[in-house]
PDB file as gemmi writes it, atoms N, CA and C in Angstrom:
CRYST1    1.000    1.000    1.000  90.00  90.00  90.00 P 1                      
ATOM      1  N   UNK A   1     -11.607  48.213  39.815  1.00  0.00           N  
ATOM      2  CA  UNK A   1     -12.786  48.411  40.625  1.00  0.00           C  
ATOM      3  C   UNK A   1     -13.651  49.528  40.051  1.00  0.00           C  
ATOM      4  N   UNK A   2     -13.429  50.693  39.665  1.00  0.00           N  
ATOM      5  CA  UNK A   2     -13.459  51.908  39.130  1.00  0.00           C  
ATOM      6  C   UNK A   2     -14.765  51.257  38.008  1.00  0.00           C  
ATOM      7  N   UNK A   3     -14.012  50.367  37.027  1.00  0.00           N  
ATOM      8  CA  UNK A   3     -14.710  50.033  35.649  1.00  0.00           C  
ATOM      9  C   UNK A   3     -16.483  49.533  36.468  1.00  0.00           C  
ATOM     10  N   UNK A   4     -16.023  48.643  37.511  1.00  0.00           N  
ATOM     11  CA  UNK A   4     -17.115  47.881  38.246  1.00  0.00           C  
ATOM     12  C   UNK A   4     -18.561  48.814  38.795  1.00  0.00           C  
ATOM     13  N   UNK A   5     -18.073  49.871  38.876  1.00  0.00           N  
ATOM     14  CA  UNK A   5     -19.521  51.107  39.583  1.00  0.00           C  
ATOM     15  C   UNK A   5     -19.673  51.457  38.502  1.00  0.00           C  
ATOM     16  N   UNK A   6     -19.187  52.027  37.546  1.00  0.00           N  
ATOM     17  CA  UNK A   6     -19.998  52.216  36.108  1.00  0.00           C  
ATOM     18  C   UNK A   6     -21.528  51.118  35.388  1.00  0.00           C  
ATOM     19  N   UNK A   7     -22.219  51.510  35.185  1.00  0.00           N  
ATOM     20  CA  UNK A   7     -23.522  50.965  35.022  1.00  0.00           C  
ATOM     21  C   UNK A   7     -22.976  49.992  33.083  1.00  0.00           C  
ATOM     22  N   UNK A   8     -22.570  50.453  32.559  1.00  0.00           N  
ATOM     23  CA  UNK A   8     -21.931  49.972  31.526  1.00  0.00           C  
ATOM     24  C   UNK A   8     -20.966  48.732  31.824  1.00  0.00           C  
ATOM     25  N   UNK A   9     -19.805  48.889  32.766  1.00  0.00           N  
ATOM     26  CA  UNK A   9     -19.288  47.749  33.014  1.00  0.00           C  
ATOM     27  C   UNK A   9     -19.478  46.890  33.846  1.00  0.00           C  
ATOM     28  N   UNK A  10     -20.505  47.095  34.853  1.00  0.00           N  
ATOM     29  CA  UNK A  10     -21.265  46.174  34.967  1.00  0.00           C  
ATOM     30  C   UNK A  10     -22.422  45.160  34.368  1.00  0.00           C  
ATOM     31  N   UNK A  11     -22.274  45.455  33.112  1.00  0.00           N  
ATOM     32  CA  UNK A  11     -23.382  44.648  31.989  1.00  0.00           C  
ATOM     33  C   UNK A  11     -22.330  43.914  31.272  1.00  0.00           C  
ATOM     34  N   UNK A  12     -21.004  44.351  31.212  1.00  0.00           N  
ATOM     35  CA  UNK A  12     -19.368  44.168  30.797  1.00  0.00           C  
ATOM     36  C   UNK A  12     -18.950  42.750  31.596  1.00  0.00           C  
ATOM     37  N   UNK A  13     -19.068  42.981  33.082  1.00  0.00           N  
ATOM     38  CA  UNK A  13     -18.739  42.049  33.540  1.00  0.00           C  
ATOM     39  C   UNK A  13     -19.692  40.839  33.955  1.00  0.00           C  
ATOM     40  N   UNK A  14     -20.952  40.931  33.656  1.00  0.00           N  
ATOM     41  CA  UNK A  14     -22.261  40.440  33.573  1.00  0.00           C  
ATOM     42  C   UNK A  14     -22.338  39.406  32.504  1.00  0.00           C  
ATOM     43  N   UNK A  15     -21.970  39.623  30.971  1.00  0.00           N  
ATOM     44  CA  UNK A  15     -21.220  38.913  30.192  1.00  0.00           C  
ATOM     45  C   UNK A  15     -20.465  38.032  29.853  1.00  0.00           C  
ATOM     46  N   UNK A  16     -19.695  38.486  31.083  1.00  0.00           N  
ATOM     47  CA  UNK A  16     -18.489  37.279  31.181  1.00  0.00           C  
ATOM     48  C   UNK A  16     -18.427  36.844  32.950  1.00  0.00           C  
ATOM     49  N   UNK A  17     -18.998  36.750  33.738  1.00  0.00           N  
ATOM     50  CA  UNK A  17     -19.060  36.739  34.874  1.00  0.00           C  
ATOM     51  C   UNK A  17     -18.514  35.636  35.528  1.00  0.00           C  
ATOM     52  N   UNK A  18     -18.390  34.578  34.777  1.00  0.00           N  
ATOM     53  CA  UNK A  18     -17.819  33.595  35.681  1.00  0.00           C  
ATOM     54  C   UNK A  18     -16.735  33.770  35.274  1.00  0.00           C  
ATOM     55  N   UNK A  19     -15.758  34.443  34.451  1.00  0.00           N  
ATOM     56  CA  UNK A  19     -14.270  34.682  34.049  1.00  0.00           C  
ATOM     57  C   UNK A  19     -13.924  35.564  34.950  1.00  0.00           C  
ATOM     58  N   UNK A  20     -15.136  36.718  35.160  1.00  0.00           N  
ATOM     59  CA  UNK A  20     -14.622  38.002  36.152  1.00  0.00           C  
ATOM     60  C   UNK A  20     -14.340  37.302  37.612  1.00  0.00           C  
ATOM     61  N   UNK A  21     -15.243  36.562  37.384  1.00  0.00           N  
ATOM     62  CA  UNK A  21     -15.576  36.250  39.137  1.00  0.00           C  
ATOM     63  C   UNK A  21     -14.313  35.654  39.689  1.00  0.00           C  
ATOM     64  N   UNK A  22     -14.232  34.303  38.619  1.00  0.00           N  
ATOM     65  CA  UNK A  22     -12.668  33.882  38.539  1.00  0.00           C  
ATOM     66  C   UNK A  22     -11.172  34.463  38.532  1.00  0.00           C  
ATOM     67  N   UNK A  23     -11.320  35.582  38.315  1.00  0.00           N  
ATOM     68  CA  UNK A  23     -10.190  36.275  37.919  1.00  0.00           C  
ATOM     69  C   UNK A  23     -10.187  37.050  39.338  1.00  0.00           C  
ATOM     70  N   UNK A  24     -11.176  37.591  39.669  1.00  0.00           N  
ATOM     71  CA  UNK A  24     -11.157  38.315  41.302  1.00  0.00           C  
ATOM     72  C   UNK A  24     -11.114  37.604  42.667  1.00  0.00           C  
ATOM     73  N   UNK A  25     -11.693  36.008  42.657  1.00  0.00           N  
ATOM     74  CA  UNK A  25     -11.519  35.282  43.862  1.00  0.00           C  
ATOM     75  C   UNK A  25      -9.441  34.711  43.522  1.00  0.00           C  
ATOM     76  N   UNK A  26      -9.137  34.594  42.316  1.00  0.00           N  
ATOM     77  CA  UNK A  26      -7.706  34.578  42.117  1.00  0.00           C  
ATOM     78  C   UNK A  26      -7.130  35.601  42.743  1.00  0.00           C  
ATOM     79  N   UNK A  27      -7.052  37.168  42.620  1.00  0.00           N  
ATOM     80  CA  UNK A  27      -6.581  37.926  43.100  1.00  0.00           C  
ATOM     81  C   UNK A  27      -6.832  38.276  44.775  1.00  0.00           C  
ATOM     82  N   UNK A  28      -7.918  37.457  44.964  1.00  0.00           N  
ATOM     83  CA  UNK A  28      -7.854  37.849  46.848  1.00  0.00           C  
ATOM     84  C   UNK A  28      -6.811  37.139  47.520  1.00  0.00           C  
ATOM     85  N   UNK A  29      -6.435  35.562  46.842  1.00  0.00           N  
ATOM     86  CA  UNK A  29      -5.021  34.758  47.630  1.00  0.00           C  
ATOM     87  C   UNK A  29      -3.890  35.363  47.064  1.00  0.00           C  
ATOM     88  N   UNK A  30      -3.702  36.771  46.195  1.00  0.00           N  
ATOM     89  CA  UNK A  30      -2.745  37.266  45.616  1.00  0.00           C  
ATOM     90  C   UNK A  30      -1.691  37.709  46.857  1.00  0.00           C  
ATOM     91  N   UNK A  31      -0.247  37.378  47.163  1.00  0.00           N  
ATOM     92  CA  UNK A  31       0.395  38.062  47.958  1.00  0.00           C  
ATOM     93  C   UNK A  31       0.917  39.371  48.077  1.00  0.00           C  
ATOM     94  N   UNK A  32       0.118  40.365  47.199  1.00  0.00           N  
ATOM     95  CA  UNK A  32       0.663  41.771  47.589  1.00  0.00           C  
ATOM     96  C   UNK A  32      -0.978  42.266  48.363  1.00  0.00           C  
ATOM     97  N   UNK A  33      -0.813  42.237  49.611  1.00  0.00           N  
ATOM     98  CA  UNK A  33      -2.394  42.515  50.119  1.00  0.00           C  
ATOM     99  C   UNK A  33      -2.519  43.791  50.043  1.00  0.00           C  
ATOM    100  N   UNK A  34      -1.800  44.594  49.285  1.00  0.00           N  
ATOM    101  CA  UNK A  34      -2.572  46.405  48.996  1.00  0.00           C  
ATOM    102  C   UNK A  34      -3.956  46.089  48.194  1.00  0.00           C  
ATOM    103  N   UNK A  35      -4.181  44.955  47.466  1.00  0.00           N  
ATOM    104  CA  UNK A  35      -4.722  44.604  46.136  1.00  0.00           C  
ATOM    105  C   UNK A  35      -6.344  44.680  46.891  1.00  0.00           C  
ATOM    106  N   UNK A  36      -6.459  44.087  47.735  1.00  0.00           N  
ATOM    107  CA  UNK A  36      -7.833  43.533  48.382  1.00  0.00           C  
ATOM    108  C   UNK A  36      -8.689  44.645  48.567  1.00  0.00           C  
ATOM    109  N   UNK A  37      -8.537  45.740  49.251  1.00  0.00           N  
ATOM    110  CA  UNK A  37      -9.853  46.788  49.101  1.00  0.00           C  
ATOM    111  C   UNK A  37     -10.316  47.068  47.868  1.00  0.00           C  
ATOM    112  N   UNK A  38      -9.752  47.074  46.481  1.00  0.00           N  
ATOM    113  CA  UNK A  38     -10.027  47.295  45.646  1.00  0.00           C  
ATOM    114  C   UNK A  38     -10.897  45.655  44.841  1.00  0.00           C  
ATOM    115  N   UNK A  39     -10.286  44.570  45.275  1.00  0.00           N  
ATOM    116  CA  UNK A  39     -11.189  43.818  44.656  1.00  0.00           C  
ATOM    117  C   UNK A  39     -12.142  43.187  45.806  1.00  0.00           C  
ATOM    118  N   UNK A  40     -12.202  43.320  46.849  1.00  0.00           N  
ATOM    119  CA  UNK A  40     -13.391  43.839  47.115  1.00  0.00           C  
ATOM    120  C   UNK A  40     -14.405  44.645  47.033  1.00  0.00           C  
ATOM    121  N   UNK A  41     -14.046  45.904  46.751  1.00  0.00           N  
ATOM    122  CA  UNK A  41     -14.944  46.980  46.153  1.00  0.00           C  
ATOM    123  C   UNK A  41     -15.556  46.316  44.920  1.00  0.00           C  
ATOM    124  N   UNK A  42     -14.650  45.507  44.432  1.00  0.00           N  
ATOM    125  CA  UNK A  42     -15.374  45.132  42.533  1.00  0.00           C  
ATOM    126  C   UNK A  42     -16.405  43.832  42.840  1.00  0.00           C  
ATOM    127  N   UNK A  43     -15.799  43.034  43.781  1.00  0.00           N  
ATOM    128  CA  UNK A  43     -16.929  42.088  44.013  1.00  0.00           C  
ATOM    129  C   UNK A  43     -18.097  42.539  44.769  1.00  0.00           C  
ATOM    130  N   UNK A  44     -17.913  43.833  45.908  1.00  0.00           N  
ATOM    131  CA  UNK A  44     -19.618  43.956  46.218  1.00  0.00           C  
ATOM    132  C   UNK A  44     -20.163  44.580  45.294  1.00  0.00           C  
ATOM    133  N   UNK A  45     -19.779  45.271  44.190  1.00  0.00           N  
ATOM    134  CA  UNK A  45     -20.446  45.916  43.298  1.00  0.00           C  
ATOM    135  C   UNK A  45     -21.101  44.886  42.178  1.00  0.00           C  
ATOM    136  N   UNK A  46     -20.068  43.738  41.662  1.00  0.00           N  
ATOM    137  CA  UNK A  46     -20.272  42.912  40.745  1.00  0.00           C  
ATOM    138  C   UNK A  46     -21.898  42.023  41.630  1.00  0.00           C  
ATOM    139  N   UNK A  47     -21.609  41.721  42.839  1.00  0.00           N  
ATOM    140  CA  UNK A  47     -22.602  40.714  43.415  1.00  0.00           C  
ATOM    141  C   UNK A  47     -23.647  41.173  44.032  1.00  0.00           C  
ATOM    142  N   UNK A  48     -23.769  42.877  43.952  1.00  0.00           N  
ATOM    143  CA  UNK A  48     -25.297  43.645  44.139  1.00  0.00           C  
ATOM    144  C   UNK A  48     -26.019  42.980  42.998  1.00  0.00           C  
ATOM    145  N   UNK A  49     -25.899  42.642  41.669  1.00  0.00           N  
ATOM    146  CA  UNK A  49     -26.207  42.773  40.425  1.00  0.00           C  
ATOM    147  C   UNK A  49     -26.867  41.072  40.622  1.00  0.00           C  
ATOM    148  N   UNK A  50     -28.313  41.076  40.625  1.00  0.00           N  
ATOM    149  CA  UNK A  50     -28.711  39.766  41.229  1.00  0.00           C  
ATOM    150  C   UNK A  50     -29.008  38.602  40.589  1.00  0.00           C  
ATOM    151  N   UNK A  51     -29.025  38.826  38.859  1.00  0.00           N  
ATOM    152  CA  UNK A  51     -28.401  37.804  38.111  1.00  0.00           C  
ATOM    153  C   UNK A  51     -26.932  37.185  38.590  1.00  0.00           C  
ATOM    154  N   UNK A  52     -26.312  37.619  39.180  1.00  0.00           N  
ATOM    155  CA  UNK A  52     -24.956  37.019  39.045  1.00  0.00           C  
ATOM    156  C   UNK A  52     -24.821  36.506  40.106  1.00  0.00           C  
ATOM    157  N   UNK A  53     -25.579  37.156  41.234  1.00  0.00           N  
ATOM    158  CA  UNK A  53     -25.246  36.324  42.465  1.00  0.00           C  
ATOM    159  C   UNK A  53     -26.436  35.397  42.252  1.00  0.00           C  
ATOM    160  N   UNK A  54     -26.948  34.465  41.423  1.00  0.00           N  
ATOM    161  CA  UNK A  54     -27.495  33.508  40.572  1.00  0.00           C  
ATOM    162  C   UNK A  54     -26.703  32.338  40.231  1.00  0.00           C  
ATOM    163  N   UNK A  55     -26.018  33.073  39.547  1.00  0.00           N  
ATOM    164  CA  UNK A  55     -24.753  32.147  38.412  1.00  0.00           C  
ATOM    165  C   UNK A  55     -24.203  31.034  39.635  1.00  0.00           C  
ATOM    166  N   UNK A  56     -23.464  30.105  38.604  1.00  0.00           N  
ATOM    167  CA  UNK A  56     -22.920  29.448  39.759  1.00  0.00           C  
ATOM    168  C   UNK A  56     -21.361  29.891  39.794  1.00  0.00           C  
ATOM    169  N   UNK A  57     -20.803  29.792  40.872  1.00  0.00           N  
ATOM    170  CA  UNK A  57     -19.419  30.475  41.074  1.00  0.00           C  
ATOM    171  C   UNK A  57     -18.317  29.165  40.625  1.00  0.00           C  
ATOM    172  N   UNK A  58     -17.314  29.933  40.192  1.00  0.00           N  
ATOM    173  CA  UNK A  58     -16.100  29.045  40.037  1.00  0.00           C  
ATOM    174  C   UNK A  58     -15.350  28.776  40.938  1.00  0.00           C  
ATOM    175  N   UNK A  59     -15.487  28.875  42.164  1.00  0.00           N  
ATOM    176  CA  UNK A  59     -14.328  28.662  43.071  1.00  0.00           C  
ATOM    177  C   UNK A  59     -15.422  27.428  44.013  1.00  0.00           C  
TER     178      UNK A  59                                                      
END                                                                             
């Protein structure tokens, strides 16, 4: 999540966005639920960014 508020890795995950996106809606049905505030934090940060909430999503 951390990498995700950085202005750099958000151009990082901007890049590859439908892999990120993919890789974070995977980890929300993940069964250790400590996981979720944190990839939530990465998806509202990733989907402020209004090219991406553009893209089309993988799920």
């Amino acid at each position: 999540m951390n990498l995700c508020l950085r202005t750099a890795g958000k151009k990082r995950c901007y890049q590859n966005a439908n892999q990120t996106l993919k890789v974070l809606s995977d980890l929300l049905g993940h069964e250790n639920q400590e996981i979720r505030p944190y990839v939530n934090g990465a998806l509202y940060s990733i989907l402020a960014i209004p090219t991406i909430k553009r893209k089309p999503k993988p799920w």
